[in-house]
N, C-alpha and C positions, 0 to 999 in steps of 0.2 A: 627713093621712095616713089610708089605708083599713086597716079590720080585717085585710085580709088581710097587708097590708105589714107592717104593727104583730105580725101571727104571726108573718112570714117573720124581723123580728127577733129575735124572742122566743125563736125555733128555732135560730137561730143563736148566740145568746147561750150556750145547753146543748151548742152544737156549738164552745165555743171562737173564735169567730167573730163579729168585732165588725161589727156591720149599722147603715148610716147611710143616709140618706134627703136626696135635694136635688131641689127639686119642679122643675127647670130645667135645660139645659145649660148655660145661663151661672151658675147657683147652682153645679151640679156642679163648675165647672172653676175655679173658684175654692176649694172645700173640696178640691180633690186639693191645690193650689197651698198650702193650709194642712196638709195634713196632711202632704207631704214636705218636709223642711228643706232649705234651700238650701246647705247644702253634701252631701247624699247622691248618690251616683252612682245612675242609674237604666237596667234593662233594659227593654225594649218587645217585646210582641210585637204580630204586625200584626193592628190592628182599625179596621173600620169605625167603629166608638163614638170609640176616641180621635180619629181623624179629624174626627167631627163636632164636637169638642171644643173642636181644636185645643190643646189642653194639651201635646201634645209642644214644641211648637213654643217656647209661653209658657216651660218650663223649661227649654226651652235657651237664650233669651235672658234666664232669670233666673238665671243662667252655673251651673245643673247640671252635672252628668254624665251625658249621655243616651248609650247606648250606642246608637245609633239606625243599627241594619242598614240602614236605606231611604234613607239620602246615596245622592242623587245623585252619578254615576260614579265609584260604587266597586266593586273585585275582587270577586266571589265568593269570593275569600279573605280580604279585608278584613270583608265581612257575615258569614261565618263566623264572625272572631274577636270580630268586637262582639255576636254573639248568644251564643256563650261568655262571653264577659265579662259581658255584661251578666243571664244565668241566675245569678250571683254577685252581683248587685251589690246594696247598701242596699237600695234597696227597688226591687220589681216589678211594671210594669203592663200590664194588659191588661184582655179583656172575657169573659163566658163565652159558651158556645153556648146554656145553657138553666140556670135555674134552678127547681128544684122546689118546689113550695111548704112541702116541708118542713125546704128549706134546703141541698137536694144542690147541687153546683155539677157541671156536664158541660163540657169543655173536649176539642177536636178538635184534631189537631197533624199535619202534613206531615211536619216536619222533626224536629220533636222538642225545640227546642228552647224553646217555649212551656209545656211540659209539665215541663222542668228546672227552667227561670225560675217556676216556681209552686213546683214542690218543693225547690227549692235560696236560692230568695235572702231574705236576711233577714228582711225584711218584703215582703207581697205586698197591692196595692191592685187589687180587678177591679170594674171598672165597667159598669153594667149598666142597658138600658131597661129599664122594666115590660114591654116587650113579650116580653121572654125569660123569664116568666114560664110553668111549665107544671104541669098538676097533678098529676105526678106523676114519679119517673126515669124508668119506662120512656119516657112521653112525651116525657121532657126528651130522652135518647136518640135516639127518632124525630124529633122537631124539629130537632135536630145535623145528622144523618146524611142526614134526608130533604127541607129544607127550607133549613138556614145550608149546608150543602155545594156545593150543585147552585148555589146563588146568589152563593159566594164562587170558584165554578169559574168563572160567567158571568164575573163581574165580573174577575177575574185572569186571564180567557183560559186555564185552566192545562186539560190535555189530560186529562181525567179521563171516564172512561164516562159521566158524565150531566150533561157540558157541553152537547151538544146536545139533550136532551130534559128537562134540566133534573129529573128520575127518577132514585135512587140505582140504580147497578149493582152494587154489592157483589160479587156472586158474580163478574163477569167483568173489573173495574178491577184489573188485574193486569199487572204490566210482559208484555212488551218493547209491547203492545198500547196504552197508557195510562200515567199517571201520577195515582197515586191520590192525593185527597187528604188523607181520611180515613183515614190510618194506626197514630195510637196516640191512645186515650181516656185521660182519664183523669177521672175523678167522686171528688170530695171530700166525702167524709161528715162529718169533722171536723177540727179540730185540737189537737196535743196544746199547744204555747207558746200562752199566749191575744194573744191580740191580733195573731199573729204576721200574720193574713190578716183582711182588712177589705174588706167589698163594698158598694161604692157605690149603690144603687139611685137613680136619676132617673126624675121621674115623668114619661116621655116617653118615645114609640118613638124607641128610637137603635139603629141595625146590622141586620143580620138575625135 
């Protein structure tokens, strides 16, 4: 583990915020597999990281409770209420857009309900490449916005002003024109329960 990692802990530690390190995606997805109990229910929100993981997957055959919006044909009102539910449930996983080296976390949300799931459910696990490292908010912000947006627009097909040029359009990603996906920020400076949030760092680019 590098000095800077060994900070980014160290910062999180005075932010409430318990910081873990797994030098591997096969080490990582094994310590998530240990740090959630096999009987907690589990929300997800959509990430490229757990994807590469495949952890969702692992805990639902290790008969969890994954509240998991992405079943196959299911209602837009069925993924509604399993992403309701699941902003509730035991514990909460996901990835961030950026983190600062001082330990801010930046998370981007369409819907909204990735942003509840971090602030409402009991325990929240987010896991993270080194590559969403940046050196600072503001930067972490620009990197969100300007760089995971445009590339999780490509990748979803989803009709946002800078799906084709891949270039944030901020000023003009405004309905009835678009559907924007950068909608509600939200940046974690601390927390008040300790332990309640716990971030994964792997030493490896995973996601955007």
């Amino acid at each position: 583990m590098d000095k800077k990692i060994e900070s980014l802990i160290q910062s999180w530690e005075k932010r409430n915020i318990l910081g873990l390190y797994s030098v591997n995606k096969e080490e990582a997805a094994k310590k998530i597999l240990s740090l959630i109990p096999a009987a907690a229910s589990i929300g997800i929100s959509g990430s490229l990281t757990l994807d590469q993981l495949g952890v969702v997957k692992k805990l639902e055959e290790r008969g969890n409770k994954v509240f998991n919006q992405y079943k196959p044909r299911i209602s837009w009102d069925e993924s509604l209420e399993l992403r309701n539910s699941g902003s509730v449930a035991d514990y909460y996983l996901t990835s961030a857009n950026a983190i600062s080296e001082k330990g801010e976390l930046v998370f981007f949300s369409g819907w909204g309900h990735r942003i509840s799931g971090i602030s409402n459910a009991k325990n929240v696990l987010v896991v993270c490449g080194i590559n969403k490292i940046t050196p600072n908010l503001e930067s972490g912000l620009k990197r969100s916005r300007e760089y995971v947006t445009p590339l999780n627009c490509k990748r979803l097909n989803w009709n946002s002003a800078c799906l084709s040029e891949g270039v944030c359009r901020k000023d003009i990603c405004l309905l009835p024109e678009y559907k924007r996906m950068c909608c509600q920020i939200l940046v974690i400076e601390a927390e008040v329960v300790p332990g309640r949030l716990k971030v994964l760092l792997v030493g490896e680019t995973l996601g955007f």
